[in-house]
C-alpha positions as CSV (number, residue, x, y, z in Angstrom):
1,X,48.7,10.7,25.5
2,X,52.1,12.0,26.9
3,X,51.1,15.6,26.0
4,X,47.7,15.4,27.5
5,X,48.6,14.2,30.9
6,X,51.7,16.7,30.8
7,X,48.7,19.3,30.3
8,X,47.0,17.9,33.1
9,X,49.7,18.1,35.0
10,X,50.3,21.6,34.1
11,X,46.7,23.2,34.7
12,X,47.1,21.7,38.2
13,X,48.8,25.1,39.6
14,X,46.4,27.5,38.5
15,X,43.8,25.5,39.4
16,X,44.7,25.6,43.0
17,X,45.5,29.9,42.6
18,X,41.9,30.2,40.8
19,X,40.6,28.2,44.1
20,X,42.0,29.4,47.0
21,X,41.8,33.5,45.3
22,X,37.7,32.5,46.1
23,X,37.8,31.3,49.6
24,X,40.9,33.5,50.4
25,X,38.7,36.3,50.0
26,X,35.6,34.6,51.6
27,X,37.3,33.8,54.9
28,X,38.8,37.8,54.8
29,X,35.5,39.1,55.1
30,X,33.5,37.3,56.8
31,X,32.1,37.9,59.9
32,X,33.3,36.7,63.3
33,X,37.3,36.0,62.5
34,X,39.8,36.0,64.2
35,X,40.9,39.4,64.9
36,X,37.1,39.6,66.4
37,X,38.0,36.5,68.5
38,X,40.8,37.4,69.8
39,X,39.4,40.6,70.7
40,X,37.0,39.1,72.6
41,X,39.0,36.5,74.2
42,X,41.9,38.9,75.2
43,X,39.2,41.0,77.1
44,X,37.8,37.9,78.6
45,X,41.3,36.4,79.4
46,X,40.5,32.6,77.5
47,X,44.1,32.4,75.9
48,X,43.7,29.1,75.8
49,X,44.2,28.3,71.9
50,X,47.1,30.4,72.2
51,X,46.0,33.1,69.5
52,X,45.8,36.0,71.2
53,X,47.9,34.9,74.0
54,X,50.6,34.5,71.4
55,X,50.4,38.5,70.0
56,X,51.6,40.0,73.2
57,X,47.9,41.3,74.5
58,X,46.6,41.3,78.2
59,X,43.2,41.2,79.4
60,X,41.3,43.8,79.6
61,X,39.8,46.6,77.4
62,X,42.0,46.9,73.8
63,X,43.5,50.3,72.7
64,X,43.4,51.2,69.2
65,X,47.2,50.3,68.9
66,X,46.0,47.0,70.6
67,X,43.8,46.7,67.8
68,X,46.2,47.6,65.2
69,X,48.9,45.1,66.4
70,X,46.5,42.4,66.1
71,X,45.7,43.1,62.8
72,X,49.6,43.1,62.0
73,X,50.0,39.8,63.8
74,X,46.8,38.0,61.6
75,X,48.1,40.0,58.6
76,X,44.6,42.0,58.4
77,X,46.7,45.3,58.2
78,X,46.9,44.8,54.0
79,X,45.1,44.8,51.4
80,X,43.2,41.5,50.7
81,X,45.0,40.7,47.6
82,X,48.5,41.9,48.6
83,X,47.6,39.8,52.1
84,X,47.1,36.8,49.4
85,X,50.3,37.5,47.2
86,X,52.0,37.0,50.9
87,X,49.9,34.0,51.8
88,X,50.8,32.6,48.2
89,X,54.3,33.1,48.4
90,X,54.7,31.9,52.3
91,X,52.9,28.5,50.2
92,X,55.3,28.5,47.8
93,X,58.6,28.3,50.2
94,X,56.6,25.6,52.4
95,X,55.0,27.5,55.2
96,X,50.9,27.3,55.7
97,X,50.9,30.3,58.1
98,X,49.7,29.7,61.6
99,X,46.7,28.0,63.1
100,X,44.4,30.7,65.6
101,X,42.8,28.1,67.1
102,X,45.9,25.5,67.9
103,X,48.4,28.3,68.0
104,X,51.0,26.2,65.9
105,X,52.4,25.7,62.2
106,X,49.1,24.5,60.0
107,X,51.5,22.2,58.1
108,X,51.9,20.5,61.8
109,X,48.1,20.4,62.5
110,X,47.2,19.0,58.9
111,X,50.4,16.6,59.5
112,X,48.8,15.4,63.0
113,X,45.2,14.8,61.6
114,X,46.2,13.7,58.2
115,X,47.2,10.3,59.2
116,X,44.1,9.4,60.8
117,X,41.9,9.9,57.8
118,X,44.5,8.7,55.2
119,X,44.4,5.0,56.7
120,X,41.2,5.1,57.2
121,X,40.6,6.1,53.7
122,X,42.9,3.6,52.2
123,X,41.7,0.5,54.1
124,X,38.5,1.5,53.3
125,X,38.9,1.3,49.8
126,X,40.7,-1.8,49.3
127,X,38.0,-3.1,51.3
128,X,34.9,-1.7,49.0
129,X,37.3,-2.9,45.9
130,X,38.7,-5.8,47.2
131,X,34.9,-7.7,48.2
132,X,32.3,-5.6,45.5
133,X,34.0,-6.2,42.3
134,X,33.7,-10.3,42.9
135,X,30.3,-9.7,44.9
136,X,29.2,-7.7,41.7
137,X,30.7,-10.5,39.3
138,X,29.0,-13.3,41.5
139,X,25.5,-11.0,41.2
140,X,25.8,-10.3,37.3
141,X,26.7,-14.5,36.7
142,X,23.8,-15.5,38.9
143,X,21.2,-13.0,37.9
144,X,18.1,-13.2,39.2
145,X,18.9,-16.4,41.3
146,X,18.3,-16.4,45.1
147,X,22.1,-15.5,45.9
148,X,21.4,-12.2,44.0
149,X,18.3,-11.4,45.4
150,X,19.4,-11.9,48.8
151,X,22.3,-10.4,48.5
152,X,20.5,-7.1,46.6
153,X,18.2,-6.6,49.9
154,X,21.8,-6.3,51.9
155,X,23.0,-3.7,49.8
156,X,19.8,-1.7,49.4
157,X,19.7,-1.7,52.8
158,X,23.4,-0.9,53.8
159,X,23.0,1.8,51.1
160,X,19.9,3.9,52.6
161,X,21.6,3.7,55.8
162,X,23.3,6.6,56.5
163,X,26.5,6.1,57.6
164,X,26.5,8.4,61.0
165,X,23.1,7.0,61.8
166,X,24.7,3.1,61.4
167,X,27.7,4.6,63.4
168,X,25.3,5.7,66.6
169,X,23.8,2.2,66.4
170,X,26.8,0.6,66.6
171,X,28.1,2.6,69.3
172,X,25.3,2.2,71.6
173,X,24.8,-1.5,71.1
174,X,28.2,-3.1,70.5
175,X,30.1,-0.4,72.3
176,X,27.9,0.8,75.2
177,X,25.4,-2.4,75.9
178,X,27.8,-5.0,74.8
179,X,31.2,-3.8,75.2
180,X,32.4,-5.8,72.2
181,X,34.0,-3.1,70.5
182,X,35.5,0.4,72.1
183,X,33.2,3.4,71.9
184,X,35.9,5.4,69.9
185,X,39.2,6.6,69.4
186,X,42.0,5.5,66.7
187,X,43.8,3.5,69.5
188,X,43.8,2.9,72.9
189,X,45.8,4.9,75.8
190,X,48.1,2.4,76.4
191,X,49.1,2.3,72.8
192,X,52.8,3.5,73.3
193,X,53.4,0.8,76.0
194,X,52.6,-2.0,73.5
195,X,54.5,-4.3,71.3
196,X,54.2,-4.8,67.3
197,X,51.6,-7.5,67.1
198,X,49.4,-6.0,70.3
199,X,49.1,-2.7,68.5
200,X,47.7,-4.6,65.5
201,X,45.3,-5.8,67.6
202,X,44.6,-3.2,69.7
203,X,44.1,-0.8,66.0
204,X,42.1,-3.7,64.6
205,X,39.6,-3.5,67.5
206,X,39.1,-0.2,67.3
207,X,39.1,0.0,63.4
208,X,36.2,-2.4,63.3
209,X,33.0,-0.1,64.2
210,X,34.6,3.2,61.7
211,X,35.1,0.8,58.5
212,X,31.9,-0.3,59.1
213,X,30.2,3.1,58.9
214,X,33.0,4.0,55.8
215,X,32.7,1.2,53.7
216,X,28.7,0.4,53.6
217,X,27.8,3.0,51.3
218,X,30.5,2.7,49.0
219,X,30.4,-1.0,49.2
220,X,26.9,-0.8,47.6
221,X,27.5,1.4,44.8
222,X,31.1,-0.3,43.5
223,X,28.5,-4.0,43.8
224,X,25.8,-2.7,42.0
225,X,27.9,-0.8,39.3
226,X,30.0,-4.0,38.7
227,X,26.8,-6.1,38.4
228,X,25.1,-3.6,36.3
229,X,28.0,-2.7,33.7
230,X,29.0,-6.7,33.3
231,X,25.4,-7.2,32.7
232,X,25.5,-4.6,30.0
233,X,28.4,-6.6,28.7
234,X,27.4,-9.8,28.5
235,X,24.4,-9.4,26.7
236,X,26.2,-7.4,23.7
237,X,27.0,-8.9,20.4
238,X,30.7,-9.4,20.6
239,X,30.0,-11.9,23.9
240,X,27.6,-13.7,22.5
241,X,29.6,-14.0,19.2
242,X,32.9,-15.1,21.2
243,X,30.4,-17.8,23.3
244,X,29.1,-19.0,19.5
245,X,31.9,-19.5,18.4
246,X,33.3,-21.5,20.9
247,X,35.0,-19.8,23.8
248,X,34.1,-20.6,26.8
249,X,32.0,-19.0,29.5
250,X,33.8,-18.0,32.0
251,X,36.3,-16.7,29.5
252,X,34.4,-14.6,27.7
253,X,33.2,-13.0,31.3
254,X,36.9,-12.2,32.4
255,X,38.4,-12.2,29.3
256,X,36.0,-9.9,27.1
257,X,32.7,-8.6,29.3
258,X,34.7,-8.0,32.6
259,X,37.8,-5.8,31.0
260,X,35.4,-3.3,29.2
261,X,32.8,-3.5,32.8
262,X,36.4,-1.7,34.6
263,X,36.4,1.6,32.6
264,X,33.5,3.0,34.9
265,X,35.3,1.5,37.9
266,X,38.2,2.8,36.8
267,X,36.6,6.4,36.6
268,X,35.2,6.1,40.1
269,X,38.0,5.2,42.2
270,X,40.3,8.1,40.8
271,X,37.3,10.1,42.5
272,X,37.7,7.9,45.3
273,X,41.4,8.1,45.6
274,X,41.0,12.1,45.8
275,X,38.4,11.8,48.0
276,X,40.8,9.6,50.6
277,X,42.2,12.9,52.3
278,X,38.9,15.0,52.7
279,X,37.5,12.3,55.5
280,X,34.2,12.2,56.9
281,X,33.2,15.1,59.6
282,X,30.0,12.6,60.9
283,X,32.1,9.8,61.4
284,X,35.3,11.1,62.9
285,X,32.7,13.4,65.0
286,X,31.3,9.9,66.9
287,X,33.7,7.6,67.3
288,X,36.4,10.7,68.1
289,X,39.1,10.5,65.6
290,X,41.2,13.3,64.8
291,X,41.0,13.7,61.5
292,X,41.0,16.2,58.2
293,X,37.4,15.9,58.7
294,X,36.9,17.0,62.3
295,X,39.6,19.2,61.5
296,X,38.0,21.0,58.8
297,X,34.6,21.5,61.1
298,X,36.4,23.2,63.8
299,X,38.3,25.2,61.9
300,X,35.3,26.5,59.8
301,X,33.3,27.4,62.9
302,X,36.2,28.8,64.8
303,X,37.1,31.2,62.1
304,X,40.4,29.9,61.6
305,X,41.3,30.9,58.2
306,X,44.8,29.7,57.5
307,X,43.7,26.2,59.0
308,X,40.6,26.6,56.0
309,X,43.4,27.7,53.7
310,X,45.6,24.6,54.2
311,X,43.0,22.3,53.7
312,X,41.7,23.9,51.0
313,X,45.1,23.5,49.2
314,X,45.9,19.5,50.5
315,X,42.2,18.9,49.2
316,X,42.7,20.4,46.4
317,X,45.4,18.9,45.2
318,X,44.3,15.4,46.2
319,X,41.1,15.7,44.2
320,X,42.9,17.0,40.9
321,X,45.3,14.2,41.1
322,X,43.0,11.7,41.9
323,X,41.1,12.8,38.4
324,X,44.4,12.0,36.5
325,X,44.7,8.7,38.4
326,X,41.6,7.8,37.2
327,X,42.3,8.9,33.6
328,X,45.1,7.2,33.5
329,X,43.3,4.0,34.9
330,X,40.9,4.5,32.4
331,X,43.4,4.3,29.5
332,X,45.5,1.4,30.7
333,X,41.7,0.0,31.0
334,X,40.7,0.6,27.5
335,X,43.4,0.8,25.2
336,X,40.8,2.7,22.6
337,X,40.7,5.1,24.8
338,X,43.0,8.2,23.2
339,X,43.3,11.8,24.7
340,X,43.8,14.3,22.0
């Protein structure tokens, strides 16, 4: 067990090389980056993301040695893998480059955005955990009863909901019309101006429309696979035989059917745990949150390949050690389980 997580561990690094080699090269050549950008926003004097502002050029028609400095300021002036060698090694001593777009350290625009989706990630999955595993227990004791079928119509329809499309509704009739809820935002304006338990509040309220839209569809797939996988449990023979022979009920559910119903579980939130950092691009898109999401959009479309790069790596590296969380969750689970 040791040996296979220390492998695990070890495959992590050139993992992340073999990944960012592929979109390293991608963002190099592809069309409309950021030495064409700041080409054309030198000649139309918009400095505003600081980019081209930053390499010393004025407005105006660009010189060839206008041309060539720019490509020595975004490091286009190399070959693409030496360029990547540099890029690797900058990585490996803690610096990300710099953003085009922002004109500042990527590690300082992932650090600004990162918060944002990581506690929106984590509430949201203690919520999914916290209320489908007993919702799913609850459904798979009472099968078939009206709680189950009630409760089944809920989550089918919270589950072919989109999320964004939930979000707009919620926006236009609890924010807009009703004014219950604010339209957006992680907190207010005033937030710096507040005290401890005002700035609870004041995140609560405007947490309550976002974990809506980022728990329903998670929330019906952890119910229905803790309903469906305790189902499958109860009705095999080693439950039966434990109920036979004189253990009770609701002993054999938690004690037998339920611990051997968490190795899927256990599989899906080490996907989920990766997944905390990537965000959702719909979601933080409407209700305007600043996050790894959002991030990634407007980096993609503005060509801002070290921004691309960064993410790629924090990604990355969430996803792969979220996938040995879950292994690891998945042999504390199941003490069968061996990885040889």
């Amino acid at each position: 067990m040791r040996a296979y997580f220390l492998r695990r561990l070890l495959l992590i690094p050139p993992t992340l090389i073999g990944v960012t080699i592929v979109v390293f090269f991608v963002t190099r050549f592809a069309p409309g980056g950021p030495i064409e950008q700041a080409i054309m926003r030198a000649q139309t004097g918009d400095h505003g993301n600081g980019g081209a502002s930053s390499s010393g050029l004025n407005r105006g028609a660009l010189s060839t040695e206008d041309i060539d400095r720019l490509k020595a300021y975004f490091g286009y002036d190399k070959p693409v893998f030496t360029a990547y060698l540099d890029w690797l090694d900058k990585v490996i001593h803690g610096d990300l480059g710099d953003s085009f777009r922002y004109g500042e350290p990527v590690g300082q625009v992932i650090r600004e955005a990162l918060p944002v989706t990581l506690t929106y990630g984590a509430i949201t999955v203690v919520l999914i955990y916290l209320i489908s595993i007993p919702l799913g227990i609850v459904k798979a004791v009472k099968h078939r009863s009206w709680f189950d079928s009630i409760s089944s119509i809920v989550i089918f329809v919270g589950y072919a909901i989109p999320s964004f499309a939930l979000g707009a509704l919620l926006v236009v009739y609890l924010g807009a019309r009703l004014s219950w809820f604010p339209m957006g935002g992680f907190t207010g304006d005033n937030w710096d101006d507040l005290g401890w338990w005002a700035k609870v509040r004041d995140f609560s309220w405007h947490a309550v429309l976002p974990l809506t839209c980022y728990t329903i569809g998670g929330f019906a797939w952890v119910s229905l696979l803790t309903k469906n996988q305790l189902l499958d449990n109860l009705a095999a023979d080693y439950v039966r035989t434990a109920v036979a022979k004189g253990v009770a009920f609701r002993r054999a559910v938690f004690g037998h059917a339920f611990r051997n119903s968490l190795i899927p579980l256990a599989t899906d939130f080490g996907q989920t745990l990766g997944g905390l950092v990537v965000g959702s691009l719909l979601i933080e898109k409407l209700f305007d949150l600043n996050g790894m999401g959002l991030l990634a959009y407007h980096s993609v479309v503005d060509r801002d390949p070290m921004v691309v790069m960064g993410l790629l790596l924090v990604e990355s590296a969430m996803l792969l050690a979220g996938n040995i969380v879950g292994d690891a969750l998945v042999a504390f689970t199941d003490p069968r389980v061996r990885f040889k």
